[in-house]
C-alpha positions in Angstrom: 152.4 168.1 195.9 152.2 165.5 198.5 147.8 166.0 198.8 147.9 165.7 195.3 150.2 162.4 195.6 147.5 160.8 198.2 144.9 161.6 196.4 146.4 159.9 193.2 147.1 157.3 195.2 144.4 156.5 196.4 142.1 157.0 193.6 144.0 154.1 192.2 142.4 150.7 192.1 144.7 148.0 193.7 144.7 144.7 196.1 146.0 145.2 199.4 147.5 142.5 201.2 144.5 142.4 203.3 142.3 142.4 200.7 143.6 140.0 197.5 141.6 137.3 196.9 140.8 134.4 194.6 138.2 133.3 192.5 135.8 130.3 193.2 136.7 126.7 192.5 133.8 124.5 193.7 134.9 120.7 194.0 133.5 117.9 192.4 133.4 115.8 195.8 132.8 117.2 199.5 134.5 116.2 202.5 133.5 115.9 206.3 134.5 118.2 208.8 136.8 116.6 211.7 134.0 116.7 214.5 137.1 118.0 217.3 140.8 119.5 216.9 143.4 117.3 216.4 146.5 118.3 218.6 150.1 117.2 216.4 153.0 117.7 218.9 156.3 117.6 216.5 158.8 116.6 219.0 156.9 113.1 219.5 156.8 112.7 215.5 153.2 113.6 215.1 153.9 114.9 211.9 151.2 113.7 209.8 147.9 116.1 209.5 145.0 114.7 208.0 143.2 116.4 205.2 142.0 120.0 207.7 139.3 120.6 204.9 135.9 122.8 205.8 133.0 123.9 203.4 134.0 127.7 204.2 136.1 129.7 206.6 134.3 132.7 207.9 137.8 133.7 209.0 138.8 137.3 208.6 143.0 138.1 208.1 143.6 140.3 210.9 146.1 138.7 212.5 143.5 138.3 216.2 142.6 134.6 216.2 139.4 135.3 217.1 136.9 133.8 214.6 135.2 130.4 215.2 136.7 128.2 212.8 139.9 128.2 214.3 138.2 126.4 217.1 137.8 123.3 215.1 141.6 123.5 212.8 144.4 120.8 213.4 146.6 122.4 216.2 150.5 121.9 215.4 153.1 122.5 218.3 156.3 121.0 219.8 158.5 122.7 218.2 162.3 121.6 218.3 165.6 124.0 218.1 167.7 124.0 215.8 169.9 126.9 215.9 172.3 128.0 217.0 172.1 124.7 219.0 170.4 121.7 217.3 167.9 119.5 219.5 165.7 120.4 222.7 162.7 122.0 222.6 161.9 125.3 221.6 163.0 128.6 224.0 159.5 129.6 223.6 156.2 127.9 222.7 154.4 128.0 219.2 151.1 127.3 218.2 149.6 127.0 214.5 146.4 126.0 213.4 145.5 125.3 209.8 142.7 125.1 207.4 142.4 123.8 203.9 139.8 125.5 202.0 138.3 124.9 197.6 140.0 127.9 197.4 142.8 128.6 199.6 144.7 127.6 202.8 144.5 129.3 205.8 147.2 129.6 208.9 146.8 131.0 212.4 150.1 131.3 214.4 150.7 132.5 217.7 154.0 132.7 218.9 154.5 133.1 222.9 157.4 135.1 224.5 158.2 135.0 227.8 160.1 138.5 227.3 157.1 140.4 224.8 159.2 143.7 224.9 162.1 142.1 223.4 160.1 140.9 220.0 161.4 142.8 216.8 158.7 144.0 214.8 159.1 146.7 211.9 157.2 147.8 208.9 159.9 146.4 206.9 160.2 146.5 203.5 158.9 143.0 201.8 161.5 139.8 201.9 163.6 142.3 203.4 163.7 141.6 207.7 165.2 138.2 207.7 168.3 139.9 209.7 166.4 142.1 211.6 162.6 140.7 213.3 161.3 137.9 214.6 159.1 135.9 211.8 157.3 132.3 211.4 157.7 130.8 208.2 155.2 128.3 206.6 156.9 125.8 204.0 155.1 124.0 201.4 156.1 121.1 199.3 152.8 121.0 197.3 154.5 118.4 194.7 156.0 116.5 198.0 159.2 116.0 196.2 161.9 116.7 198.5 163.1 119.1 196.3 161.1 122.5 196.3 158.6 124.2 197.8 156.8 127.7 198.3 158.0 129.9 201.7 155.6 132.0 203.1 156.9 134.1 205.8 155.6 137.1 208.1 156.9 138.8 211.2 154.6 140.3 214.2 153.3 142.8 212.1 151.8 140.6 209.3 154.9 142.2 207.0 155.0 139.1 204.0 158.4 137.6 202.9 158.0 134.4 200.2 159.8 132.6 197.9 161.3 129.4 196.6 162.9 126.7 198.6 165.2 125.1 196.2 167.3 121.8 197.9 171.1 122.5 196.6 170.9 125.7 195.9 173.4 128.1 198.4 174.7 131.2 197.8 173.1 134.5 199.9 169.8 133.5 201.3 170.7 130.0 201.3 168.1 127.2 200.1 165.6 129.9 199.7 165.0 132.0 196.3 163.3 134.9 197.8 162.7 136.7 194.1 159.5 135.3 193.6 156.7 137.3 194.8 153.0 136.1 194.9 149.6 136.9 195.9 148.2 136.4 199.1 146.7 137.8 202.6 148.7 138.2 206.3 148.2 140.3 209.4 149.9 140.3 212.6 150.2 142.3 215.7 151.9 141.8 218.6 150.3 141.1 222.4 151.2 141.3 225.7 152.1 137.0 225.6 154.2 137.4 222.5 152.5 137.7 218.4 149.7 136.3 216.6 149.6 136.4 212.9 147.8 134.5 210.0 147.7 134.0 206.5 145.4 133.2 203.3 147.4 131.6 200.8 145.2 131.0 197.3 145.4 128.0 195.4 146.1 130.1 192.5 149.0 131.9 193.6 151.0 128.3 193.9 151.5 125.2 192.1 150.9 121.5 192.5 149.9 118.4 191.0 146.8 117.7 188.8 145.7 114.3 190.9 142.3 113.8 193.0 144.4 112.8 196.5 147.2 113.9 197.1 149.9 114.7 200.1 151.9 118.0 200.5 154.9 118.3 202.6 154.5 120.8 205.5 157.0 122.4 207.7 156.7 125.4 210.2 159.8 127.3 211.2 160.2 130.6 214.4 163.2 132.5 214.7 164.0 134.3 217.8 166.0 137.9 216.7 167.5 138.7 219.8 169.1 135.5 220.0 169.2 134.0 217.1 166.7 131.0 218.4 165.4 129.3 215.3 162.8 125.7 216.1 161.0 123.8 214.2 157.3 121.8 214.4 158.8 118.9 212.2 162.7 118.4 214.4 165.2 119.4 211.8 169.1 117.8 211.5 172.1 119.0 210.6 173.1 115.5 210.0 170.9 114.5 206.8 171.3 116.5 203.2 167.7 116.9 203.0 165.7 119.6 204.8 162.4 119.2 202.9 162.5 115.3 203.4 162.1 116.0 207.3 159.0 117.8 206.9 155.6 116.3 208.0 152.6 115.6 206.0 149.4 117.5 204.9 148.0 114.0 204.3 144.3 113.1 201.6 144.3 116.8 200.0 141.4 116.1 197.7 140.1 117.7 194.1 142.2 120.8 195.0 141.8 123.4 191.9 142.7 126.5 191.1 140.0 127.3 188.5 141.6 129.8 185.5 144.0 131.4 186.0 145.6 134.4 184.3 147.1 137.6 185.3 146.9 141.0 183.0 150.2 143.7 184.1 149.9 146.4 182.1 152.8 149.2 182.6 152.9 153.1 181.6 156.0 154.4 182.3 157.0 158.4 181.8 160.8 159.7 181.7 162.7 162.6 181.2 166.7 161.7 181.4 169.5 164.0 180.6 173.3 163.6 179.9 176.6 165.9 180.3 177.5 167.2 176.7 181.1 167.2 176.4 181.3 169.8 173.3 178.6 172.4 175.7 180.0 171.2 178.9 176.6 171.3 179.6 173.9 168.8 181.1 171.2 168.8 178.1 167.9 167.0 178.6 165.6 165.3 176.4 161.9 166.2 175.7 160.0 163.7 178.0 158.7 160.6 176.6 156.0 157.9 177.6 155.8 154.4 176.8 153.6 151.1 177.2 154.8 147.4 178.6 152.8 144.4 179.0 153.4 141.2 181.6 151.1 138.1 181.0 150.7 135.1 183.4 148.5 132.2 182.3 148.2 129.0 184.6 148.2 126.3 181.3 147.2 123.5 183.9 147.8 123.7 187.8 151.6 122.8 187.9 152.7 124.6 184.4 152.5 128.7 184.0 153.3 130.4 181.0 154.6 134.2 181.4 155.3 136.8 179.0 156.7 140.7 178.2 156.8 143.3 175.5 159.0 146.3 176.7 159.5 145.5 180.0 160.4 148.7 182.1 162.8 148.1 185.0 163.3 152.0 186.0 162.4 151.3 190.5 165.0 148.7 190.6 168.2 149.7 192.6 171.4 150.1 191.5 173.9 147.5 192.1 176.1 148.5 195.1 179.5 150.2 194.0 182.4 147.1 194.4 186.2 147.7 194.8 187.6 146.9 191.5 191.5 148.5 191.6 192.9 145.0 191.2 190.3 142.2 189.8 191.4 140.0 187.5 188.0 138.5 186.3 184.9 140.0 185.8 182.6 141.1 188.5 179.2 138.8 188.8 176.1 141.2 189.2 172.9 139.8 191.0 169.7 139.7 189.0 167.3 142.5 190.6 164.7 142.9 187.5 161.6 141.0 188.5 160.2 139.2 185.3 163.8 137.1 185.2 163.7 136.7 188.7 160.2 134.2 189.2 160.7 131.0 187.7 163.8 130.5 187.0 165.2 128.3 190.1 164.6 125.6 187.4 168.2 127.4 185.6 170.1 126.7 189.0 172.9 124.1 188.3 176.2 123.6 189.8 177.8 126.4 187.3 176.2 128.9 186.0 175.4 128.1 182.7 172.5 130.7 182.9 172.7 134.4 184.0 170.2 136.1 182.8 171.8 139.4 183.1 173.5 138.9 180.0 170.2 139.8 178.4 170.8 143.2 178.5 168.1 145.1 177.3 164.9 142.7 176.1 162.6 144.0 173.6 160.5 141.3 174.7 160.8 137.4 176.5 158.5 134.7 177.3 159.0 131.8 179.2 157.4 128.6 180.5 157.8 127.1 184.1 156.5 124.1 186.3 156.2 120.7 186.9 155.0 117.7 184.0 154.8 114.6 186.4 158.5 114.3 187.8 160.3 116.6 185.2 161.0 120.3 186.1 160.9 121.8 182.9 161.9 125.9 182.0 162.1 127.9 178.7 163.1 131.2 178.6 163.4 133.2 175.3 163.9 136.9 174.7 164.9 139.1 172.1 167.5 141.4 173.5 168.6 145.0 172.6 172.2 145.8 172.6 174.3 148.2 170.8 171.7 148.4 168.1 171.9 144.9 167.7 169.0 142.0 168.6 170.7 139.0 169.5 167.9 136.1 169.9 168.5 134.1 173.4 167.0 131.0 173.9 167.0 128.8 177.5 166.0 125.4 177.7 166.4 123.4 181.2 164.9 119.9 182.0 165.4 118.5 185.3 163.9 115.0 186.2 163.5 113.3 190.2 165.5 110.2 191.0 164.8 108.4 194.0 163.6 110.2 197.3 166.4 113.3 196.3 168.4 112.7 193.7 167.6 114.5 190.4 169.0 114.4 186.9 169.1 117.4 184.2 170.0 118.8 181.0 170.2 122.3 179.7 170.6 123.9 176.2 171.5 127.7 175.8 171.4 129.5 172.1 172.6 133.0 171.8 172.5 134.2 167.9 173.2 137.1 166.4 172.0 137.7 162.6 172.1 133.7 161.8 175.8 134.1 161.6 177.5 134.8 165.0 176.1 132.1 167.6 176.9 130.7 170.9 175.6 127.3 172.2 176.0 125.5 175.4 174.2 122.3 176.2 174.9 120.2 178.8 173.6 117.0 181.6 173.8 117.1 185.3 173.1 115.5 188.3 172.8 115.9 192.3 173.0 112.6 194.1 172.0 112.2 197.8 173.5 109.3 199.6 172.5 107.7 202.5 170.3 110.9 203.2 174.1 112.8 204.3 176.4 112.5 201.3 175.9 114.7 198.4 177.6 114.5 194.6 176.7 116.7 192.2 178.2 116.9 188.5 178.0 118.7 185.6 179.2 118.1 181.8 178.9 120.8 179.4 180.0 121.8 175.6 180.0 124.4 174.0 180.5 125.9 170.2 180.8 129.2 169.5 180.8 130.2 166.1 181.7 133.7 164.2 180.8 134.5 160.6 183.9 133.2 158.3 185.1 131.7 160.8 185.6 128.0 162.2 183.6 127.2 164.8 185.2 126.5 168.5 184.3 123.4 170.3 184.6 123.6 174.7 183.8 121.3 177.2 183.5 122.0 180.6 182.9 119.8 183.8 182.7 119.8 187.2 181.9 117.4 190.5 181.3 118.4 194.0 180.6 116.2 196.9 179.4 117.4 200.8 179.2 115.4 203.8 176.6 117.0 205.8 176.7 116.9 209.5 176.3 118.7 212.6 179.9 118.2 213.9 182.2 117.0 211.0 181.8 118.4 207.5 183.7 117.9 204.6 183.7 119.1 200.9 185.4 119.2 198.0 185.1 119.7 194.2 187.4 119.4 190.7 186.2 121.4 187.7 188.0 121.3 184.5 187.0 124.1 181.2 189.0 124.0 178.4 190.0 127.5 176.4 187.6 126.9 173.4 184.5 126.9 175.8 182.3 130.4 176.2 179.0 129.8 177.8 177.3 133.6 176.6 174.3 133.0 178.3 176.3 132.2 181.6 178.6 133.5 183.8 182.4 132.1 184.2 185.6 133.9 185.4 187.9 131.3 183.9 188.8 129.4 181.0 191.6 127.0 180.3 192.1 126.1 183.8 191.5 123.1 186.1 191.0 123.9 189.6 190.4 121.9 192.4 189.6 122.2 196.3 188.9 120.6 199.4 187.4 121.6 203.2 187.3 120.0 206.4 185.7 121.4 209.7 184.4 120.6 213.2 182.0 122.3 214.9 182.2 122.1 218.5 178.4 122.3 220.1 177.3 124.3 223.6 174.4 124.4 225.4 171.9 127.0 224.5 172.0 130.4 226.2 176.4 129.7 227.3 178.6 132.3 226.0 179.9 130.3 223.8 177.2 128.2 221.7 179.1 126.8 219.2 182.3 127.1 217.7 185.0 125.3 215.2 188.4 125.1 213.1 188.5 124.1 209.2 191.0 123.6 207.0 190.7 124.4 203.5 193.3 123.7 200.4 192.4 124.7 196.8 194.8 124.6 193.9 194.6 126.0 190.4 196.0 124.1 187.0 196.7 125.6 183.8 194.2 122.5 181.8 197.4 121.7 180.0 199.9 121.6 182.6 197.1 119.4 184.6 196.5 116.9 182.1 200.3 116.7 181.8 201.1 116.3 185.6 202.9 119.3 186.4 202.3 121.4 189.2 199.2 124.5 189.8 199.6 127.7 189.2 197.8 129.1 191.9 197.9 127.3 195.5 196.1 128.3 199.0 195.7 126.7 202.8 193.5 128.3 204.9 193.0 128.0 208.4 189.6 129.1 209.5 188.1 129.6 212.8 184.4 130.6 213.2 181.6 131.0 216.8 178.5 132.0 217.4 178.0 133.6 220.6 174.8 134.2 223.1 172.9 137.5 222.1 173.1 136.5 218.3 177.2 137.4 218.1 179.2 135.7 215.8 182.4 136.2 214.3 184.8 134.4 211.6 188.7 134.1 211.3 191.2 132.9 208.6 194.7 132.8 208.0 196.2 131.4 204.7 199.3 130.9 203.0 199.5 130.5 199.1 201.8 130.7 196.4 201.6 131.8 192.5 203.9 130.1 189.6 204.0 131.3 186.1 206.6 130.1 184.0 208.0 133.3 181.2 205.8 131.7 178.6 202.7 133.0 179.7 203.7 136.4 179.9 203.9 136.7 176.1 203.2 139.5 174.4 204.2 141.6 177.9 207.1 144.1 178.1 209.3 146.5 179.9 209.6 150.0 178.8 209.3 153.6 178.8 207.4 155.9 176.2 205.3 153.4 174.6 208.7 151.7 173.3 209.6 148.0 174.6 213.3 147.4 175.2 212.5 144.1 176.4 210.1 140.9 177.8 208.8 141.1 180.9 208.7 138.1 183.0 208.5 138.5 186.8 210.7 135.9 188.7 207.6 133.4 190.4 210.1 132.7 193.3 208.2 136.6 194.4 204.8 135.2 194.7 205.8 132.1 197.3 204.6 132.0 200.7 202.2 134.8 200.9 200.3 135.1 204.1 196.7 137.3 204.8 195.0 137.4 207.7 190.8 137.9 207.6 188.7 139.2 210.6 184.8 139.2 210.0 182.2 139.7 212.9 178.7 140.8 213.7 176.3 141.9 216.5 172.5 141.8 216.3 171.8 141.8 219.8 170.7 145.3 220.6 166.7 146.2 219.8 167.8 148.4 217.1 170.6 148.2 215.5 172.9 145.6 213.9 176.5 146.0 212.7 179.1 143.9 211.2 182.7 144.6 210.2 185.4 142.8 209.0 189.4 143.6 208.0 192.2 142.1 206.4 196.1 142.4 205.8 197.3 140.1 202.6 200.3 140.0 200.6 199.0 139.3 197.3 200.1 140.0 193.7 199.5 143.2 191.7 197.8 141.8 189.0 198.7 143.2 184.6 195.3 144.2 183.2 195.7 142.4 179.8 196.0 138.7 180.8 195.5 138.8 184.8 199.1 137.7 185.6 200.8 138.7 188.6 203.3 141.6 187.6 204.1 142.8 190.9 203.8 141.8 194.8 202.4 144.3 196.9 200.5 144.3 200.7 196.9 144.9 200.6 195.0 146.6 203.7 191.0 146.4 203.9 188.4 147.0 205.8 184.1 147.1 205.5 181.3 147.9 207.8 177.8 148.1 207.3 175.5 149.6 210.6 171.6 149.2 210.5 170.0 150.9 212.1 166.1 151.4 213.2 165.2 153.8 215.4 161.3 153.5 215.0 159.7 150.5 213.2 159.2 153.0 210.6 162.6 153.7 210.0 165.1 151.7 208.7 168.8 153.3 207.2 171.3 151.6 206.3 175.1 152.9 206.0 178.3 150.9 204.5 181.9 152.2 204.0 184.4 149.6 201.9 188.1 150.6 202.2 191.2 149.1 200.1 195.0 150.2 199.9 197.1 148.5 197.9 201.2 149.4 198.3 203.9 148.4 196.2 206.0 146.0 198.8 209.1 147.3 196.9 209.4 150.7 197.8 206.2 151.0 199.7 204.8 153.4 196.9 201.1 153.4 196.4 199.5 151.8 194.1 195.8 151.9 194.5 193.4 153.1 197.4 189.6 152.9 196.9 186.9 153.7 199.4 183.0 153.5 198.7 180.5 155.0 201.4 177.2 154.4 200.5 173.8 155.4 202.4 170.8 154.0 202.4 166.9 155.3 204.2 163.5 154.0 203.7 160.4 155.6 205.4 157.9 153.1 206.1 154.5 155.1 206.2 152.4 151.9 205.8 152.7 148.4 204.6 151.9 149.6 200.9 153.5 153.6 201.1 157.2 154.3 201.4 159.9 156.8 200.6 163.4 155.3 199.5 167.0 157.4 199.7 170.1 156.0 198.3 173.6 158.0 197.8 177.0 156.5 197.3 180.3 158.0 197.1 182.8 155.8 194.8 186.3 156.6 195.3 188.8 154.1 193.1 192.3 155.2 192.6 194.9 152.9 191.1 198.8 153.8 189.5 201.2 152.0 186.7 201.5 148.8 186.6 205.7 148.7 186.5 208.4 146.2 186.6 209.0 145.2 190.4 212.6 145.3 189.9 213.7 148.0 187.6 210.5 150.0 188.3 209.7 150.6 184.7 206.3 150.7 182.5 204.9 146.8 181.6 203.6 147.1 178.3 200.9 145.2 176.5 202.1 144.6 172.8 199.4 143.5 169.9 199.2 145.6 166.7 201.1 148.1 169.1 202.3 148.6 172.5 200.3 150.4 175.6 202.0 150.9 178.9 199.0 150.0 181.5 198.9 153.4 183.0 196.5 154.2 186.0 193.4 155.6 186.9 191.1 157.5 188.8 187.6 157.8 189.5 185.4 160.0 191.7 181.9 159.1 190.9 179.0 159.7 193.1 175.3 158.9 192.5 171.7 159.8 194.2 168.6 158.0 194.2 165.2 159.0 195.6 161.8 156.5 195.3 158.1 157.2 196.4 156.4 153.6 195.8 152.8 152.8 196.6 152.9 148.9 196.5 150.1 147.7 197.6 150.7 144.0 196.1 153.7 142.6 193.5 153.0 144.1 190.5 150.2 146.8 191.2 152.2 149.7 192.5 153.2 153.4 191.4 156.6 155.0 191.8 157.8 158.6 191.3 161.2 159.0 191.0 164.7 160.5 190.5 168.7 159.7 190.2 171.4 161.8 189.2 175.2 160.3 188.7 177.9 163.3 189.6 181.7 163.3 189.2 183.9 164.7 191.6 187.0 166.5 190.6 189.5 165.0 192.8 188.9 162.5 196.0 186.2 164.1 198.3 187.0 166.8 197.8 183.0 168.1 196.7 184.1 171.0 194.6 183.3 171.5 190.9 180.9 168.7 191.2 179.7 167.9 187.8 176.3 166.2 187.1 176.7 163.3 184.4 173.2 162.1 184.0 170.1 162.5 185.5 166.5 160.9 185.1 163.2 161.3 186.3 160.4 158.5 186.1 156.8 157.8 187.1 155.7 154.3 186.4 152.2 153.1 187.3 150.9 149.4 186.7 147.7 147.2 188.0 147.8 143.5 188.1 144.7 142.1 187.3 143.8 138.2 188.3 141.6 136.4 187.0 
C-alpha cells in the first residue's frame, strides 16, 4: 500500500514550494541598477529603500545566500526589540537584503545567533509554528494604507506561514489573519552562526494598486523562541495605535504588473460513509460515491479578484475541538476552518460580527469578489446554501472606505432568504477612528428586519462603541453596546438580544530590563455590567455585574503567567422567570422564582500559566474555583447557585523536528452549593500527532474522548423539578454523553490547493464514562480527495 501511495504521489503533477513560479510581465519602462548596496540601519530611521529594481535575478531559492545578485541588493539591519521589553537593540543581529524584480520580489535573510544550538527549527505544519520556532516575517503594505498588508513568514527551515495583517482586528492570532494561503517560494537551513532563508514572492500572488510609481510599506520582524525576543528593522511602539504606520518605505516601485491572472482548482472527491441503524442495531454503509467541485480565481485588475465554487468539498478539514458545554447559556461560536470562506474575507471584520460565515452550512455553490477600488475596500460574498432540504440564498455586501492616515469608515448589508417569503436583513455603517496616533474609537450602527411568511416583519437595531488607549505602561478601554429584542443578524453571530451591556479596563504594565527574571509585569482592573435594554433606558440597575482584579508577567525563558480574582452579582426580578415552575411528574404546583439576594457577592479565582522554554516541549495550564449560578436551559436564568471547579492543560511536545503531538485534557465539576450534590462533571482528552516526512508529505492522528455529564435542574430550596411550561410542561431533566471520535489523514500538499488526501474518521459512543466497554461505532467515513491548482 504505502509503494503504491509514493508512486501515486509522485506521478502527480504539482508546484512545490521550491518550484512555483510566475508568468512574465515585461515593463513598459526600464530602470537602472544601483551601481553599490545601500546599507539602511533601522535604529537610526533609515527606513526608506529606494526602488531595489534589476533586469533579472539569477537567484536560486535555496535558502544559501550565495548567488551574485545579492551582492548588489539594499542591505536592511538595525533591528530594535520590542518584546517582551520594548526599545534597545536587538539580542541578536539580522540582516536582509531585497530585490524587486517585473515579476516578483525577492528576500535574503540571515539571522545570527550567538547560541546556534538553541534555534527551533521543525518541519512544521504550514501557519502552524508561531508558538513553537524561531521565524522572520516580511510585511507588506503594497497599497501603503496603514491598514493591511500581506505576511510572509518562514522559520530556519524555509517552513512558509502568510496571511493578512488587518489593523483592528484582535482575537487569536492578533492583527494577523493567517487563513489566507498564497503562492510563492522559501528555503532555509540553519548554519553554524545562526539561519539563512529567502523568499520569491510573485506579483501575482498579492495585490496592489494599478499606478506607474508607487510606494509600499515594508516592515521586517525576528522572534527569538527560547526567549521570546521579538525586534524589528523599522523600531516598533507600544505607545501609537498603528503598527503598519511605523513601517519604512519601499520607495519609486515602477510599472509593476502582474500580467493575467487566473487560477483553475478542479476537485474529485471519493467517499464511502456509514451510520448506526437503530431498528438493525447495526452500522450499515452506503455504496461509495464520487463527485466533482470547481474553485476559480480571476485577478479582474491588479487590486480586485474574483473567486468562485460549485460543490465545494471540505472532507481534510479538522473537526472543531470538543468544548465543555454542561452549563452555557448562549450559544457556542465555532471558528471558520473551510478554506474558500476563509481568503478574502478580512474585508467582513467589524466591531460585531455581523458576518459568520459558518452559518452557511452546506453551499451548493458561492462566489465572491474582493480588493481594493482606489481607497474603498470592497467584498461580496454570495452562496446558495443547503440545509435541511432547503436552499436559503445568502448574500454579503461590505464597503469600507480610508479616512485620514488610519481612520476608516464602512457599511455592510446581509440578505438571508428563504423561498421569497422568509428573509433576514441586516445593514449597517461603521467606523474606527485613530486619534492622535494612540486613541482609538470604533462604532457600529446596525438594523435589522426579519420577516416570516404571514407574518409582520420585526425591526432591530443594534449598536455599539469601543474606545483603547494604547500604550506601553497605562492602557485603558472600554465599550457600551445596546441590541434591542426585535434584532436577528442570521448571517452573523450574537449571544444576546435585548440587553445593554457595558465595560471598562484599566492596567499598568510595569517594564524590566531584558534577560531579569522578571521582564514585565502589571495589575488591571476591570468592571462590566449587564442591562436588561428596558430597565437601561429606564435607569434602573444591571442585571449582571463583575470586578475583576487581574495580575499578569512575563518572565525570562519565555514564562508567563495570568491571575484574576472577581466578585459579581446576578438580579432578576420574578417577572422574568415566567413561564417557569416548581414541580414533580411533569405537574406544576407552582412559579418558580429564585430569591436574587442568592446570586450576590460571588467570588472565582483564575490561574493561567505557560512555559516554552525547554527545546522541545511547551505546556500551559490553567485552574479555577467560582461560585456561579446554575443556569435553566429554556431562558438562561440563574435557577440555582452552585461552586464550579476547572482545570485545562495542553503539552506539546516535539521530540524530532519531525514530530510534533499535541495532548489536551479540559475538566469541569459543577456542585450544587446546597447540599453539595453533583450536578455536572465533564472532562474532554483529546490527542493530537502529525508526522512530518517532508515539507509537502504528512500523516495526521486525532482522537478525543468527550465526557459531559449534567443532573436536574431543581428548586434550590425545596429541591424539586423547575419546569418549562408552553403548550405543556417539561421538567429540565439531565444528561449524559460519552462520545468519542478518531481521525486519521495522509496529505501530500505540495502548495495551497494542489494536494491529495486519503482518509478516515469514525465517531463511537461509550456506554458509561470511560469505561471502553460496548463501544458502539456511530458513523464512520472514508475519503480520498485529489485536486491541482493551475496558474495562469
Amino acid at each position: 500500500m504505502n509503494a503504491f501511495l509514493f508512486a501515486l504521489l509522485a506521478a502527480v503533477p504539482g508546484q512545490s514550494l521550491e518550484t512555483s513560479t510566475a508568468g512574465d510581465g515585461p515593463a513598459a519602462v526600464r530602470r537602472a541598477v544601483a551601481s553599490e548596496a545601500a546599507v539602511h540601519v533601522g535604529s537610526e530611521g533609515q527606513l526608506d529603500v529606494a526602488n531595489p529594481w534589476i533586469a533579472e535575478a539569477d537567484i536560486r531559492i535555496d535558502g544559501r545566500l550565495d548567488d551574485a545578485a545579492w551582492e548588489a541588493a539594499p542591505l536592511l539591519t538595525g533591528f530594535t526589540q520590542f518584546e517582551p521589553v520594548e526599545g534597545g537593540d536587538a539580542s541578536q543581529r539580522t540582516e536582509v537584503r531585497i530585490l524587486v524584480t517585473d515579476e516578483a520580489v525577492y528576500l535574503a535573510m540571515r539571522a545570527f545567533d550567538l547560541d546556534p544550538a538553541g534555534i527551533r527549527a521543525t518541519l512544521a505544519r504550514r501557519d502552524d509554528y508561531g508558538r513553537t520556532d524561531d521565524y522572520v516575517r516580511v510585511v507588506l503594505d503594497t497599497f501603503d494604507d496603514q491598514r493591511r498588508a500581506f505576511v510572509f513568514q518562514v522559520n530556519p527551515l524555509g517552513i512558509q506561514a502568510d496571511g493578512l495583517w488587518v489593523e483592528g482586528r484582535g482575537g487569536r492570532g492578533g492583527p494577523v489573519d493567517w487563513n489566507p494561503d498564497f503562492l510563492w517560494e522559501s528555503a532555509g537551513m540553519v548554519a553554524s552562526d545562526g539561519f539563512t532563508a529567502e523568499m520569491r514572492i510573485p506579483f501575482k500572488s498579492i495585490r496592489f494598486p494599478a499606478l506607474p510609481i508607487q510606494d509600499w510599506g515594508l516592515q521586517i520582524t525576528r522572534r527569538i523562541q527560547r526567549n521570546g525576543y521579538e525586534s524589528s528593522w523599522a523600531p516598533l511602539s507600544s505607545d501609537q495605535a498603528n503598527a503598519l504606520a511605523q513601517s519604512g518605505r519601499l520607495r519609486g516601485l515602477r510599472d509593476l504588473d502582474p500580467g493575467l491572472f487566473m487560477e483553475i482548482n478542479p476537485v474529485l472527491t471519493g467517499s464511502r460513509v456509514g451510520a448506526f441503524d437503530e431498528d438493525a442495531e447495526a452500522l450499515r454503509r452506503d455504496p461509495a460515491s464520487g463527485d466533482f467541485g470547481l474553485n476559480l480565481t480571476y485577478g479582474l485588475t491588479s487590486n480586485l479578484t474574483l473567486d468562485g465554487t460549485f460543490n465545494p468539498d471540505f472532507s481534510q478539514v479538522e473537526a472543531d475541538a470538543g468544548q465543555i458545554t454542561v452549563n452555557e447559556r448562549f450559544a457556542l461560536r465555532l471558528p471558520e476552518k473551510r478554506p474558500f470562506f476563509l481568503e478574502g474575507t478580512d474585508v467582513f471584520s467589524m466591531p460585531q460580527q455581523l458576518v459568520y460565515t459558518r452559518s452557511i452550512v452546506n453551499p451548493v455553490g458561492a462566489t465572491k469578489v474582493s480588493g481594493k477600488v482606489g481607497g474603498l475596500s470592497v467584498a461580496y460574498l454570495g452562496a446558495v446554501d443547503d440545509v435541511s432540504g432547503s436552499n436559503p440564498l445568502v448574500n454579503l455586501v461590505r464597503v469600507k472606505g480610508d479616512v485620514g492616515r488610519s481612520s476608516t469608515v464602512g457599511m455592510v448589508y446581509t440578505d438571508r432568504t428563504l423561498r421569497g417569503k422568509d428573509f433576514n436583513r441586516v445593514f449597517g455603517a461603521d467606523a474606527r477612528f485613530v486619534l492622535a496616533d494612540r486613541y482609538t474609537l470604533e462604532v457600529l450602527a446596525s438594523g435589522s428586519a426579519d420577516g416570516r411568511a404571514g407574518q409582520a416583519t420585526d425591526w432591530g437595531s443594534l449598536f455599539l462603541a469601543r474606545f483603547n488607549r494604547s500604550s506601553r505602561s497605562l492602557s485603558v478601554s472600554g465599550s457600551f453596546e445596546d441590541v434591542s429584542d426585535a434584532f436577528r443578524a442570521r448571517s452573523g453571530f450574537l449571544r444576546r438580544h435585548g440587553v445593554s451591556q457595558a465595560d471598562a479596563r484599566v492596567g499598568y504594565t510595569f517594564r524590566g530590563n531584558r534577560g531579569a527574571f522578571v521582564e514585565n509585569w502589571g495589575p488591571s482592573v476591570e468592571v462590566e455590567g449587564t442591562w436588561n435594554r428596558d430597565d437601561f433606558w429606564s435607569g434602573r440597575g444591571p442585571e449582571e455585574a463583575e470586578v475583576q482584579l487581574n495580575l499578569s508577567g512575563s518572565f525570562r525563558g519565555n514564562v508567563g503567567g495570568f491571575l484574576s480574582l472577581s466578585r459579581s452579582a446576578y438580579s432578576f426580578g420574578p417577572e422574568r422567570y415566567e413561564g417557569l415552575f416548581v414541580g414533580s411528574d411533569g405537574e406544576p404546583d407552582g412559579a418558580f422564582a429564585p430569591s436574587s439576594e442568592l446570586f450576590q457577592g460571588l467570588h472565582a479565582v483564575r490561574l493561567r500559566s505557560w512555559i516554552s522554554r525547554w527545546d522541545r516541549i511547551r505546556f500551559s495550564f490553567g485552574g479555577s474555583w467560582s461560585e456561579t449560578p446554575i443556569f435553566e436551559r429554556s431562558h438562561g436564568l440563574p435557577a440555582d447557585l452552585g461552586q464550579s471547579w476547572g482545570a485545562d492543560a495542553d503539552v506539546t511536545l516535539q521530540p524530532t523536528g519531525a514530530i510534533q503531538a499535541s495532548v489536551g485534557l479540559r475538566h469541569s465539576t459543577l456542585l450544587r452549593k446546597r447540599d453539595g450534590s453533583a450536578y455536572s462533571s465533564a472532562t474532554i482528552p483529546r490527542l493530537e500527532a502529525r508526522y512530518q516526512f517532508s515539507r509537502s508529505l504528512f500523516v495526521r492522528g486525532i482522537g478525543e474522548y468527550a465526557f459531559q455529564k449534567r443532573g436536574d435542574v431543581l428548586d434550590p430550596v425545596t429541591g424539586r423539578s423547575v419546569l418549562a411550561c408552553d403548550d405543556g410542561c417539561t421538567a429540565q431533566t439531565g444528561s449524559d454523553r460519552y462520545d468519542m471520535s478518531v481521525e486519521g489523514l495522509v496529505g501530500y500538499e505540495p502548495s495551497p490547493g494542489t494536494v491529495f488526501f486519503l482518509g478516515y474518521s469514525r465517531q463511537m459512543r461509550d456506554t458509561a464514562g470511560f469505561r471502553f466497554q460496548d463501544v458502539r461505532t456511530r458513523a464512520d467515513g472514508l475519503f480520498v480527495k485529489l485536486s491541482y491548482r493551475f496558474r495562469m
